[in-house]
PDB file as gemmi writes it, atoms N, CA and C in Angstrom:
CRYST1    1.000    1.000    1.000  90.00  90.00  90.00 P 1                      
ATOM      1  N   UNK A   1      -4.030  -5.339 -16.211  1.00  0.00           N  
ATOM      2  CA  UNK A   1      -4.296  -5.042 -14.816  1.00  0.00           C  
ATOM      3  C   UNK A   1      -3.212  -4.118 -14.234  1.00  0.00           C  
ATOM      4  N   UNK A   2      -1.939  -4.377 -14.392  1.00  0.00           N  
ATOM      5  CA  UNK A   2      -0.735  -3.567 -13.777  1.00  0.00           C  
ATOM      6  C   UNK A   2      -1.284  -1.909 -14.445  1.00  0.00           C  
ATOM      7  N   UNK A   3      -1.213  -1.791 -15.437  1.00  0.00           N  
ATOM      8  CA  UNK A   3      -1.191  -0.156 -16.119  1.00  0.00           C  
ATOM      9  C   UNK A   3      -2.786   0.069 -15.300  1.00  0.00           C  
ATOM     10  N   UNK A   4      -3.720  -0.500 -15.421  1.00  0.00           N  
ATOM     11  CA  UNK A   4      -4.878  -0.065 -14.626  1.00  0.00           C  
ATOM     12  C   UNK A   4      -4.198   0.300 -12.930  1.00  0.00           C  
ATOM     13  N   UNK A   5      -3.854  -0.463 -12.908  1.00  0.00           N  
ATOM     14  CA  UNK A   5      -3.396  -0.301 -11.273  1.00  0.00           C  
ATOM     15  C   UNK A   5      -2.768   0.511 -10.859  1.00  0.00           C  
ATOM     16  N   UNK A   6      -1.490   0.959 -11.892  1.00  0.00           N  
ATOM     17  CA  UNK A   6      -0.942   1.590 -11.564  1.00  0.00           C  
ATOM     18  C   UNK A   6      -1.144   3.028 -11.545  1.00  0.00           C  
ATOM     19  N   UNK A   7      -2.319   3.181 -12.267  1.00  0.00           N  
ATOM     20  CA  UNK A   7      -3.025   4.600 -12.629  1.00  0.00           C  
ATOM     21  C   UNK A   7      -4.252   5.129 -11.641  1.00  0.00           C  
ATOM     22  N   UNK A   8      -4.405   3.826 -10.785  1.00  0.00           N  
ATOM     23  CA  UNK A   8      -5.475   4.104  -9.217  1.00  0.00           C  
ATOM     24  C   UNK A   8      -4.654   4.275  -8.220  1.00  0.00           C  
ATOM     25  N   UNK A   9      -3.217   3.739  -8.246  1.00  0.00           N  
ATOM     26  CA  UNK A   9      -2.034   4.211  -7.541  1.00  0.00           C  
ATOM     27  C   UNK A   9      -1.517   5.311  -7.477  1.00  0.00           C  
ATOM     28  N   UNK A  10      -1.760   5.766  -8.357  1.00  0.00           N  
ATOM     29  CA  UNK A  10      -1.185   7.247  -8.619  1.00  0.00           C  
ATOM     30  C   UNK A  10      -2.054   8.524  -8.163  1.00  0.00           C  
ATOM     31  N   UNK A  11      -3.733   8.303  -8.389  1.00  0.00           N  
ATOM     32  CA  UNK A  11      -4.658   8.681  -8.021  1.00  0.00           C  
ATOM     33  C   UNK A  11      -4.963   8.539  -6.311  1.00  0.00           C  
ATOM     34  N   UNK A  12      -4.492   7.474  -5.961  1.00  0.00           N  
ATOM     35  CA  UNK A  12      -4.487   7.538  -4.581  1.00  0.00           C  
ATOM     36  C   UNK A  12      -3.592   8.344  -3.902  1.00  0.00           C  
ATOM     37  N   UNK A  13      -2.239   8.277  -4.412  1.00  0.00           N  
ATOM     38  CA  UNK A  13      -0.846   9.051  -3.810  1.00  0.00           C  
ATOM     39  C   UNK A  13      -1.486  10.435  -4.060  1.00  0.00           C  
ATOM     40  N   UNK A  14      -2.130  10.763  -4.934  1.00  0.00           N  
ATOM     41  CA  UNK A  14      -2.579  12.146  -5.326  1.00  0.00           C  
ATOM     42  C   UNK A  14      -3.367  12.763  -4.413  1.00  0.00           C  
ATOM     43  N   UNK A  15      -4.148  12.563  -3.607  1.00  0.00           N  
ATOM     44  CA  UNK A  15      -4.985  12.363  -2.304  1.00  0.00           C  
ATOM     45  C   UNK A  15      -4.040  12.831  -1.250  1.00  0.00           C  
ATOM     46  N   UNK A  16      -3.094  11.992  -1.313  1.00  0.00           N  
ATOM     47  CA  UNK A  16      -2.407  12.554   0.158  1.00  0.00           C  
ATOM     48  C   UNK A  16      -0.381  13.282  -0.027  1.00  0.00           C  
ATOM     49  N   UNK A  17      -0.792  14.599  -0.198  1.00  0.00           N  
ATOM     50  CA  UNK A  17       0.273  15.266  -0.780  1.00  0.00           C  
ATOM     51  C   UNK A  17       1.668  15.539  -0.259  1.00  0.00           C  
ATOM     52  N   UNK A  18       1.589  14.441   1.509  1.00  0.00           N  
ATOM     53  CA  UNK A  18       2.348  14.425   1.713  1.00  0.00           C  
ATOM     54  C   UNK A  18       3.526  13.208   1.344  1.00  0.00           C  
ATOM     55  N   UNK A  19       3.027  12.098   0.570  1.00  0.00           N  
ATOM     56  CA  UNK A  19       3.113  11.258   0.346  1.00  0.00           C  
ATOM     57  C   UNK A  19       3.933  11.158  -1.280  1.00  0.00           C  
ATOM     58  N   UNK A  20       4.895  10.410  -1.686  1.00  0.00           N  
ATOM     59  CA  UNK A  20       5.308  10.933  -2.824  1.00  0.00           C  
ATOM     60  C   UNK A  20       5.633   9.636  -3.767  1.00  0.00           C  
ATOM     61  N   UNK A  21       5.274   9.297  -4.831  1.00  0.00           N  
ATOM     62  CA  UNK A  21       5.401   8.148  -5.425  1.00  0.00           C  
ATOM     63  C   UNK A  21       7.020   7.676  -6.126  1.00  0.00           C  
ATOM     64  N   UNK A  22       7.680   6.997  -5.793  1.00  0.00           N  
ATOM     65  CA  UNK A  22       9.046   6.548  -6.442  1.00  0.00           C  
ATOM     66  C   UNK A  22       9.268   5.603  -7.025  1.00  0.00           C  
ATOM     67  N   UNK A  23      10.002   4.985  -7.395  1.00  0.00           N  
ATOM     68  CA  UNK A  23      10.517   3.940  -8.632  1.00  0.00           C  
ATOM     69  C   UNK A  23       9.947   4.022  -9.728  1.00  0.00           C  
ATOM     70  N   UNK A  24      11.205   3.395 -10.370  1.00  0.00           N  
ATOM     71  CA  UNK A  24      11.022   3.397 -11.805  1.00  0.00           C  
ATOM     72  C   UNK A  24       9.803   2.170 -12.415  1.00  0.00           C  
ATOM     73  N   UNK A  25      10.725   0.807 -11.745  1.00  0.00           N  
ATOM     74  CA  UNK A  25      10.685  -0.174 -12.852  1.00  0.00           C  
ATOM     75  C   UNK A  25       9.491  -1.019 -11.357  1.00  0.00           C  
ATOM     76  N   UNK A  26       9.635  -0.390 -10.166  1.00  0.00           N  
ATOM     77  CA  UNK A  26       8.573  -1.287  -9.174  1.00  0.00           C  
ATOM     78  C   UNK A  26       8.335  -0.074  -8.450  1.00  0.00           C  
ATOM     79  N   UNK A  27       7.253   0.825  -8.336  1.00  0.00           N  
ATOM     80  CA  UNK A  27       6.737   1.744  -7.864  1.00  0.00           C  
ATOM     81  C   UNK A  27       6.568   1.603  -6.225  1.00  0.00           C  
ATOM     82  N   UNK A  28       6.634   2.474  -5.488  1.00  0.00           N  
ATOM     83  CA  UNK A  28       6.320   2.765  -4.012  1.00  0.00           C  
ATOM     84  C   UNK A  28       6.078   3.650  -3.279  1.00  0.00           C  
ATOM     85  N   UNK A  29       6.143   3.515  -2.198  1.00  0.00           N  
ATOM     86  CA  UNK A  29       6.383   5.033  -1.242  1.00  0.00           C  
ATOM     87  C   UNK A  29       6.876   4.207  -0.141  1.00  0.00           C  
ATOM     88  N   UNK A  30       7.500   5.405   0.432  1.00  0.00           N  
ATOM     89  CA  UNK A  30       8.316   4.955   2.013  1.00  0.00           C  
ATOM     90  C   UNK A  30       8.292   6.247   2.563  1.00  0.00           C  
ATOM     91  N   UNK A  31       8.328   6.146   4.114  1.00  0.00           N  
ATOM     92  CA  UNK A  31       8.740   7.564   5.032  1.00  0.00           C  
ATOM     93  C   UNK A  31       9.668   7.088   6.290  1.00  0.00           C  
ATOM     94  N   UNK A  32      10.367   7.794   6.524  1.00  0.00           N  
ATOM     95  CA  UNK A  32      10.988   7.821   7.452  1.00  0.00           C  
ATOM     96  C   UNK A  32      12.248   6.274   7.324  1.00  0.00           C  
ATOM     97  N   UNK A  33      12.131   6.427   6.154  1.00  0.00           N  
ATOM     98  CA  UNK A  33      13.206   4.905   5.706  1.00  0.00           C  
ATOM     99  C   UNK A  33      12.358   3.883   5.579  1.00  0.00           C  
ATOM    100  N   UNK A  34      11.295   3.848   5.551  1.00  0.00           N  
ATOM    101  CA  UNK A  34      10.206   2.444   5.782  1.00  0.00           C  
ATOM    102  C   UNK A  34       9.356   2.559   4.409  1.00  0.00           C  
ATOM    103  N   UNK A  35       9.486   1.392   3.356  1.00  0.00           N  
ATOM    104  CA  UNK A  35       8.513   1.461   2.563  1.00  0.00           C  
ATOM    105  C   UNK A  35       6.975   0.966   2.900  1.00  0.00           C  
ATOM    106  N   UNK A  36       6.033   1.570   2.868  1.00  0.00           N  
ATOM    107  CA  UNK A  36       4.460   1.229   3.193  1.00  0.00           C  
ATOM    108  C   UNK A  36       3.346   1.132   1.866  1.00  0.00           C  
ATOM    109  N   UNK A  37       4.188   1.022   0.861  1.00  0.00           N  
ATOM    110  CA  UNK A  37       3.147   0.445  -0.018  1.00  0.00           C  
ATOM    111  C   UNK A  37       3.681   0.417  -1.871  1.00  0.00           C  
ATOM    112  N   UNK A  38       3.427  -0.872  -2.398  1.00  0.00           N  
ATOM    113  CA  UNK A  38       4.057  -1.256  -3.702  1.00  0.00           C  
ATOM    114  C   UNK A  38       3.147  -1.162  -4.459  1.00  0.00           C  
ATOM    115  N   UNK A  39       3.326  -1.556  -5.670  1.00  0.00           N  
ATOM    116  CA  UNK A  39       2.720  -2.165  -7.137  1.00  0.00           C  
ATOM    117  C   UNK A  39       3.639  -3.225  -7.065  1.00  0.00           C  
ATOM    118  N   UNK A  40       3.171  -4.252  -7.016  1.00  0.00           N  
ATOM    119  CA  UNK A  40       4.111  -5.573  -7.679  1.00  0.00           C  
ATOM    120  C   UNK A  40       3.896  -5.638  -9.041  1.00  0.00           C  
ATOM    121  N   UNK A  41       4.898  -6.877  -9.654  1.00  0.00           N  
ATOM    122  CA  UNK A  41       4.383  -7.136 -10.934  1.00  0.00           C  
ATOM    123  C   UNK A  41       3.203  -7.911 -11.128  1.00  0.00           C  
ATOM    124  N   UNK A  42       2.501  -8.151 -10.786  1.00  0.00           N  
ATOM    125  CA  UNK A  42       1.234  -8.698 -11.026  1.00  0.00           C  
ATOM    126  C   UNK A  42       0.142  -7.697 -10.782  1.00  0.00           C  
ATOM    127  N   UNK A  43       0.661  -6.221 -10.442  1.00  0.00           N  
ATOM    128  CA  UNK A  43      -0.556  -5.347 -10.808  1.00  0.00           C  
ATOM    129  C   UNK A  43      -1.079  -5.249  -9.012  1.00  0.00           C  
ATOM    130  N   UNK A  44      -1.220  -5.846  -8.423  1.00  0.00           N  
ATOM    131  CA  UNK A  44      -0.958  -5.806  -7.108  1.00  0.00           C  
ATOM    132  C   UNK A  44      -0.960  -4.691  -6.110  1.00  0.00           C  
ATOM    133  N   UNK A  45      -1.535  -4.475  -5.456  1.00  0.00           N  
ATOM    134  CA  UNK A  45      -1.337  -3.259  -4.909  1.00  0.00           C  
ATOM    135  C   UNK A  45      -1.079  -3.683  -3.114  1.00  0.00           C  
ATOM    136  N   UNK A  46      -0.199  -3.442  -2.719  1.00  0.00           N  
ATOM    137  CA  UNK A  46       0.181  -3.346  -1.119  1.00  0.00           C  
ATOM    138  C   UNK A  46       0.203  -2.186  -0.296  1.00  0.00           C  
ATOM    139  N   UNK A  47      -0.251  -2.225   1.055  1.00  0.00           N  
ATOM    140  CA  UNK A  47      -0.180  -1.352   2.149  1.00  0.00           C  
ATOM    141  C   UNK A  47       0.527  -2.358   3.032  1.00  0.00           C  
ATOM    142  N   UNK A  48       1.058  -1.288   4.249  1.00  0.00           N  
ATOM    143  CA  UNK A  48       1.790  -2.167   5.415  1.00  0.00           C  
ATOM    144  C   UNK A  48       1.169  -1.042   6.306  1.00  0.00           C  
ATOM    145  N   UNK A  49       0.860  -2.127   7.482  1.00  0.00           N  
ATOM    146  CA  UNK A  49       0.139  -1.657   8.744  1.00  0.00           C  
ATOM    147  C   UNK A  49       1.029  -2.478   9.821  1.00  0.00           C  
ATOM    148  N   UNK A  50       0.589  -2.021  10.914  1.00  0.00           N  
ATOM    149  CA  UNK A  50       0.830  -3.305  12.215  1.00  0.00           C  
ATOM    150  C   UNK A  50       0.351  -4.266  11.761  1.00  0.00           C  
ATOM    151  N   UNK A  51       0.939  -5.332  12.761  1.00  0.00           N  
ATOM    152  CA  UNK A  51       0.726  -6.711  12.570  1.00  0.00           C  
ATOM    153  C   UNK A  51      -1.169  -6.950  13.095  1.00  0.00           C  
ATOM    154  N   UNK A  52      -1.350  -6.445  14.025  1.00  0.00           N  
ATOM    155  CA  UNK A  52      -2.231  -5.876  14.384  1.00  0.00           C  
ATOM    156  C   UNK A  52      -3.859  -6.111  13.328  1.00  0.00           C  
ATOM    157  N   UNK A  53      -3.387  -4.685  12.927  1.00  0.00           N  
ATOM    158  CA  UNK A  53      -4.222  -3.991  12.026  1.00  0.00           C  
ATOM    159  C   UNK A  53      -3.882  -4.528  10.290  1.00  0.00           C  
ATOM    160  N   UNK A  54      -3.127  -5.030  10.399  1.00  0.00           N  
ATOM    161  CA  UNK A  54      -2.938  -6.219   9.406  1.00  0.00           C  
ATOM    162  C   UNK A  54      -4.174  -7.672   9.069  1.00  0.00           C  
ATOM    163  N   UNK A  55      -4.182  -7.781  10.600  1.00  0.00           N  
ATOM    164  CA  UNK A  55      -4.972  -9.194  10.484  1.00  0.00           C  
ATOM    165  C   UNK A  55      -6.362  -8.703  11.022  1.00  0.00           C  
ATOM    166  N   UNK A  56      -6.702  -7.606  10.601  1.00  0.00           N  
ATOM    167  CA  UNK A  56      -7.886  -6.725  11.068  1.00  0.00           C  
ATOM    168  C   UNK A  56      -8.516  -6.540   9.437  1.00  0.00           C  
ATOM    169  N   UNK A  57      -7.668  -5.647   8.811  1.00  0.00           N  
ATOM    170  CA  UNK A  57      -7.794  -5.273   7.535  1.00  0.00           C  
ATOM    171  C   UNK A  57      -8.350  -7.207   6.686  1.00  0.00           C  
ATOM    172  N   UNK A  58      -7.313  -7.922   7.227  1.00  0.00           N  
ATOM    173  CA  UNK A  58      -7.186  -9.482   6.376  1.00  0.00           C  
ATOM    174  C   UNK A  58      -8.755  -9.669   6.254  1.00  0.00           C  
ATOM    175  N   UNK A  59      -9.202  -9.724   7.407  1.00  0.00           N  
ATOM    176  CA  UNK A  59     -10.631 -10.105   7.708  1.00  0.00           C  
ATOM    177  C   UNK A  59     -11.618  -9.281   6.874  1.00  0.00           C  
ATOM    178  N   UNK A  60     -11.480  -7.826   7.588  1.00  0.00           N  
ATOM    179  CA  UNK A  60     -12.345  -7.003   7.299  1.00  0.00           C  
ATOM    180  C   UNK A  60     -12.845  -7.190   5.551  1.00  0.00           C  
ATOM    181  N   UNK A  61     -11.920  -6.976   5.310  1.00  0.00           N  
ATOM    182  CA  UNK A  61     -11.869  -6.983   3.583  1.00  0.00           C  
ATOM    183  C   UNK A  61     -11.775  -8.109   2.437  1.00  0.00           C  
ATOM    184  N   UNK A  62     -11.520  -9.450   3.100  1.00  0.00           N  
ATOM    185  CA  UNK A  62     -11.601 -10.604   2.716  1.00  0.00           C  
ATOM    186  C   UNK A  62     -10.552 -10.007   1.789  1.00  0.00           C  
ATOM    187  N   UNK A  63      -9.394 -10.021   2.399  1.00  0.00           N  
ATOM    188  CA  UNK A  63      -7.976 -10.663   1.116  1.00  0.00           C  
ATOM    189  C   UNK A  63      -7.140 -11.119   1.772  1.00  0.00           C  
ATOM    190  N   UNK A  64      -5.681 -10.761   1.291  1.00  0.00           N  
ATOM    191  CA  UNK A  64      -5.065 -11.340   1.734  1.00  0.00           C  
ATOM    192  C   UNK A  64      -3.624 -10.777   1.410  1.00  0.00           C  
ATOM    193  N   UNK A  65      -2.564 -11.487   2.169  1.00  0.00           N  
ATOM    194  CA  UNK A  65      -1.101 -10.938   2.512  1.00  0.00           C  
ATOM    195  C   UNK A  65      -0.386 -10.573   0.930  1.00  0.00           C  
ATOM    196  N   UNK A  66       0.366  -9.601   1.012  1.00  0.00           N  
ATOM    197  CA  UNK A  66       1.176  -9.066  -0.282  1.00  0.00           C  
ATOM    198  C   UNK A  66       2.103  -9.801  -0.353  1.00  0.00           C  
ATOM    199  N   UNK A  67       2.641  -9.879  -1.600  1.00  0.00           N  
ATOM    200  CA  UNK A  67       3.511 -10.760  -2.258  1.00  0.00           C  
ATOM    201  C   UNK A  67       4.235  -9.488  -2.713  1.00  0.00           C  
ATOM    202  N   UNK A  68       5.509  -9.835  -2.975  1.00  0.00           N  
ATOM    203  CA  UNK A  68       6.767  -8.748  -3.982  1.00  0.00           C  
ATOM    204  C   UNK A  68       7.630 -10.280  -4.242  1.00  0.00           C  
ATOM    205  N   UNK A  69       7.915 -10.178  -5.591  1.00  0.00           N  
ATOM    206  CA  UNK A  69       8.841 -11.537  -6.098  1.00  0.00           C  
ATOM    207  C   UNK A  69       8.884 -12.546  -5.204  1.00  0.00           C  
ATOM    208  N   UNK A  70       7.555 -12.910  -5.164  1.00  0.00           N  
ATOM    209  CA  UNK A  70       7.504 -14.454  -4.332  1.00  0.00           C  
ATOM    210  C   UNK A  70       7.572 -14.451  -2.858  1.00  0.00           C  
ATOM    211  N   UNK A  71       7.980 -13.473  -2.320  1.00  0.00           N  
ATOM    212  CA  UNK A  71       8.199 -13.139  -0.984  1.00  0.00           C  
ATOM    213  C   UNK A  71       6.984 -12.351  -0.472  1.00  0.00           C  
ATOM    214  N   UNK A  72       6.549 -13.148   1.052  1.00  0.00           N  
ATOM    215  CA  UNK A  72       5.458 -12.207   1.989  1.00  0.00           C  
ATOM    216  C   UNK A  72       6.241 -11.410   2.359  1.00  0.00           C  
ATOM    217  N   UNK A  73       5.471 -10.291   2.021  1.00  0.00           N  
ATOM    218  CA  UNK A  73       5.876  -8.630   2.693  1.00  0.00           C  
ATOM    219  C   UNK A  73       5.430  -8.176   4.083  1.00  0.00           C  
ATOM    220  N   UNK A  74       6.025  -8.685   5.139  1.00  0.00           N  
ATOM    221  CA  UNK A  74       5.495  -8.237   6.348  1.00  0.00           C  
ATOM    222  C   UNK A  74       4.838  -7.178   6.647  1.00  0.00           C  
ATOM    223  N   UNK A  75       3.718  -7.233   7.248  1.00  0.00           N  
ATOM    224  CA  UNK A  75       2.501  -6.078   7.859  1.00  0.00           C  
ATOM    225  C   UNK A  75       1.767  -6.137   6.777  1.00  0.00           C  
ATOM    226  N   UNK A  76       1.878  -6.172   5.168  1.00  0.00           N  
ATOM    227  CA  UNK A  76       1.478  -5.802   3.783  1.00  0.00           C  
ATOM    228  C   UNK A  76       0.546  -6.969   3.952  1.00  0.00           C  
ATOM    229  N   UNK A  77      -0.758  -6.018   2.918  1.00  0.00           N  
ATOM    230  CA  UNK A  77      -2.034  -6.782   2.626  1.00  0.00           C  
ATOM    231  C   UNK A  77      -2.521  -6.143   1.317  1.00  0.00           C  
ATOM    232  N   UNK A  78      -3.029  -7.159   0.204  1.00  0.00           N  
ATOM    233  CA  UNK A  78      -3.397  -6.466  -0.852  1.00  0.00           C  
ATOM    234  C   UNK A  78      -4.767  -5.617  -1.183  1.00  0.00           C  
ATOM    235  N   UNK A  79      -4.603  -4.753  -1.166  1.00  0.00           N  
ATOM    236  CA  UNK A  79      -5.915  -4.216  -1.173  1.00  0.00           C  
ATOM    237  C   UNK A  79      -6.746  -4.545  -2.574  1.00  0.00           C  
ATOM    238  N   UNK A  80      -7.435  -4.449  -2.289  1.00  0.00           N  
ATOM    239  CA  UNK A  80      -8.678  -5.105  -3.472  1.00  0.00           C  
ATOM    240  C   UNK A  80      -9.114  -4.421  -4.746  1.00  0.00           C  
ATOM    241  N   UNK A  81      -9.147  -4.512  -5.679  1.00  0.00           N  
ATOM    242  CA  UNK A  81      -9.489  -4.291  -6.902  1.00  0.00           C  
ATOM    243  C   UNK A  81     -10.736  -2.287  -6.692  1.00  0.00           C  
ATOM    244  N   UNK A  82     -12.108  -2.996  -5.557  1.00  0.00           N  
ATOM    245  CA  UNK A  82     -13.022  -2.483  -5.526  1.00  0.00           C  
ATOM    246  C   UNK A  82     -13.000  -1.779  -4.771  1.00  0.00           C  
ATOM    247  N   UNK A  83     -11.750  -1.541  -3.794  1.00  0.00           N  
ATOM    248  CA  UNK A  83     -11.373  -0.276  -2.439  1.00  0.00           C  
ATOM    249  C   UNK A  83     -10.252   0.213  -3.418  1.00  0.00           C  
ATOM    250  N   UNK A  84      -9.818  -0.138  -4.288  1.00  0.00           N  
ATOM    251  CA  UNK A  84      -8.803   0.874  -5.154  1.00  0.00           C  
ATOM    252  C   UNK A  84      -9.509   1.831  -5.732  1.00  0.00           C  
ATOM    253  N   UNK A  85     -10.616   1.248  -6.493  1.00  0.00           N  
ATOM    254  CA  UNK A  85     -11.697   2.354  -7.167  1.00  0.00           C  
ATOM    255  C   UNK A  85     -12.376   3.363  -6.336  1.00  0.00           C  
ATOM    256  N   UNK A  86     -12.153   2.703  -5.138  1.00  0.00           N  
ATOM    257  CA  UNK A  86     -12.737   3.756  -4.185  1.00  0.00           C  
ATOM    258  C   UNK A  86     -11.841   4.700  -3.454  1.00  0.00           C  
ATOM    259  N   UNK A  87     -11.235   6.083  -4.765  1.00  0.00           N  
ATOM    260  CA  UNK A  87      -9.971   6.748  -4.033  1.00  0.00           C  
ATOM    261  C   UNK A  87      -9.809   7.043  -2.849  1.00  0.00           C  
ATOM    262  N   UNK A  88     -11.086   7.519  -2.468  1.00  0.00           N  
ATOM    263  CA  UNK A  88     -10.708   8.641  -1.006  1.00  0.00           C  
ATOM    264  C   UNK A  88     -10.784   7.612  -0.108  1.00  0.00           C  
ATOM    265  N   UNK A  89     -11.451   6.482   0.141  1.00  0.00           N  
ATOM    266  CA  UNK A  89     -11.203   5.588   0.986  1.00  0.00           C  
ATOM    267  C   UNK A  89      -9.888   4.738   0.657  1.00  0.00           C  
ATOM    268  N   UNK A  90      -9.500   4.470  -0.338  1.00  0.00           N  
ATOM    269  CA  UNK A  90      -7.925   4.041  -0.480  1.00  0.00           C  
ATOM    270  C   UNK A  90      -6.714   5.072   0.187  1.00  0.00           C  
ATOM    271  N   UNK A  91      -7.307   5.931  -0.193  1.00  0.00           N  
ATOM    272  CA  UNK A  91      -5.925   7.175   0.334  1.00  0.00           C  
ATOM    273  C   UNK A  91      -5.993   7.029   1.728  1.00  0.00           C  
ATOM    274  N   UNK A  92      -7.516   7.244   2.580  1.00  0.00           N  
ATOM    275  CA  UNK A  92      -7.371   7.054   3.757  1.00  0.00           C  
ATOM    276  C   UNK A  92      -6.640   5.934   4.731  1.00  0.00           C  
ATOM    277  N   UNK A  93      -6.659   5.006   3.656  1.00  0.00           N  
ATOM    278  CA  UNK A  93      -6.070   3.795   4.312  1.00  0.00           C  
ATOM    279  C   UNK A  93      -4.735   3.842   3.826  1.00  0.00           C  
ATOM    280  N   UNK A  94      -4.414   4.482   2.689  1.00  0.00           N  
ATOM    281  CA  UNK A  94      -2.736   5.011   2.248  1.00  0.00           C  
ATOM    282  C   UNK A  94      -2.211   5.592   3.687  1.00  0.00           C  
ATOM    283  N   UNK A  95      -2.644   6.804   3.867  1.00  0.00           N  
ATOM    284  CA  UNK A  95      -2.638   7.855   4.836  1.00  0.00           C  
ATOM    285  C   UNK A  95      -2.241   6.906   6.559  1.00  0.00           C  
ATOM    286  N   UNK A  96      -3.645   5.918   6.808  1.00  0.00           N  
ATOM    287  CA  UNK A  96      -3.060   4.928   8.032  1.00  0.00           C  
ATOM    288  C   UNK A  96      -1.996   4.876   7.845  1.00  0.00           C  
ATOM    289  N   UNK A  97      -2.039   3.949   6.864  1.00  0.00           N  
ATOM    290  CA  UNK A  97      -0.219   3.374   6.674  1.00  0.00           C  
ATOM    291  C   UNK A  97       0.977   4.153   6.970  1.00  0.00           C  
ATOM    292  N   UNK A  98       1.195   5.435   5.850  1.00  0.00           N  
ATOM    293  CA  UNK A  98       1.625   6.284   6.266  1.00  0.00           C  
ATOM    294  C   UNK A  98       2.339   6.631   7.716  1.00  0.00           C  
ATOM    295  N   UNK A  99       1.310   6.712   8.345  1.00  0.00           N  
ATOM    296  CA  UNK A  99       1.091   7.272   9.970  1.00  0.00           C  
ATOM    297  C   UNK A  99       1.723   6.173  10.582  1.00  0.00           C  
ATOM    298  N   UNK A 100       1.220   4.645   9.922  1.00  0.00           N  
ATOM    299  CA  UNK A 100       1.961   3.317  10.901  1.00  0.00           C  
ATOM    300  C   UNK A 100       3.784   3.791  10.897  1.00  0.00           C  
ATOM    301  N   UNK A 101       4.057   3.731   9.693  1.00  0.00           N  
ATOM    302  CA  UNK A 101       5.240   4.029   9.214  1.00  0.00           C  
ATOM    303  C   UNK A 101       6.771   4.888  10.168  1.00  0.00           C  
ATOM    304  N   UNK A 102       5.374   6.687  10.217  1.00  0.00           N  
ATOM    305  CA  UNK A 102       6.201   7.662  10.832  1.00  0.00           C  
ATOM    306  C   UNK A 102       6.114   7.222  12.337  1.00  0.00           C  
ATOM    307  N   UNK A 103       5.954   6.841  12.765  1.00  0.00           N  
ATOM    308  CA  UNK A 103       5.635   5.832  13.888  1.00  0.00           C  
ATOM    309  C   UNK A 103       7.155   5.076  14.745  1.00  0.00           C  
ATOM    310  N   UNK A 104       7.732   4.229  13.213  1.00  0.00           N  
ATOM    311  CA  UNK A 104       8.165   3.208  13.830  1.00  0.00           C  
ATOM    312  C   UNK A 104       9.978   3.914  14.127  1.00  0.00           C  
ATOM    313  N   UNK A 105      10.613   3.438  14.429  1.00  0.00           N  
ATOM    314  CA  UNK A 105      12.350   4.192  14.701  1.00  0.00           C  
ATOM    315  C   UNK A 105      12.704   4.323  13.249  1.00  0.00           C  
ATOM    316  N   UNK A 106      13.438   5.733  13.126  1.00  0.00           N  
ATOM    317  CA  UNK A 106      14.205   6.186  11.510  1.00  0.00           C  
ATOM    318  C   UNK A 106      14.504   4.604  11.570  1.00  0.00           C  
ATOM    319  N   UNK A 107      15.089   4.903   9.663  1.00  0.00           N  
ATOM    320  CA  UNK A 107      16.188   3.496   9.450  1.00  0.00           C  
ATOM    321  C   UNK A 107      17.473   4.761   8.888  1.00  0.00           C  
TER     322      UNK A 107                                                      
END                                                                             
C-alpha cells in the first residue's frame, strides 16, 4: 500500500506545480513554513485544512483524522484510497490545502 501510495502522491503533487514534494524517509509538502500534507508509514495519505473544513471533508467523505507516529495531526484528514485514484480531484483538494496553508502567519 505505502509504494502504491506513494506513487498517487507524487502524481497528485504533479498536478499542482506550484507545490513541491520533500523528504526522504516520510514524504510531504509545506508552504510558507506549514506542512499540509504527508505519507505516513502506513501508506496513508494526509491533507490539512481548517478546522472547519476539516470536519466538512470528515463527513463528506466518510473518513477520518490523520495519524503520523501515533499522533492526531491537527486540521489533517486521510484521504481515501478512491479520491487518490481520482488525480485531478485529489490535486484540487491538494491545491485547497495549499491555499489553507498560504493563508495562515509565516513560521
Amino acid at each position: 500500500m505505502y509504494e502504491r501510495n506513494l506513487k498517487l502522491y507524487r502524481q497528485i503533487i504533479d498536478k499542482c506545480p506550484e507545490i513541491k514534494l520533500k523528504g526522504k524517509t516520510m514524504p510531504y509538502t509545506s508552504a510558507n513554513g506549514h506542512m499540509f500534507s504527508q505519507l505516513n508509514k502506513a501508506g496513508e495519505i494526509g491533507f490539512r485544512f481548517s478546522e472547519e473544513v476539516k470536519e466538512k471533508y470528515l463527513e463528506e467523505l466518510s473518513t477520518a483524522v490523520f495519524k503520523s507516529y501515533g499522533a492526531i495531526m491537527r486540521g489533517y484528514i486521510i484521504i481515501p484510497v478512491k479520491l487518490l485514484e481520482d488525480i485531478d480531484t485529489a490535486a484540487q483538494l491538494l491545491q485547497e490545502s495549499y491555499q489553507y496553508v498560504m493563508n495562515l502567519p509565516p513560521k
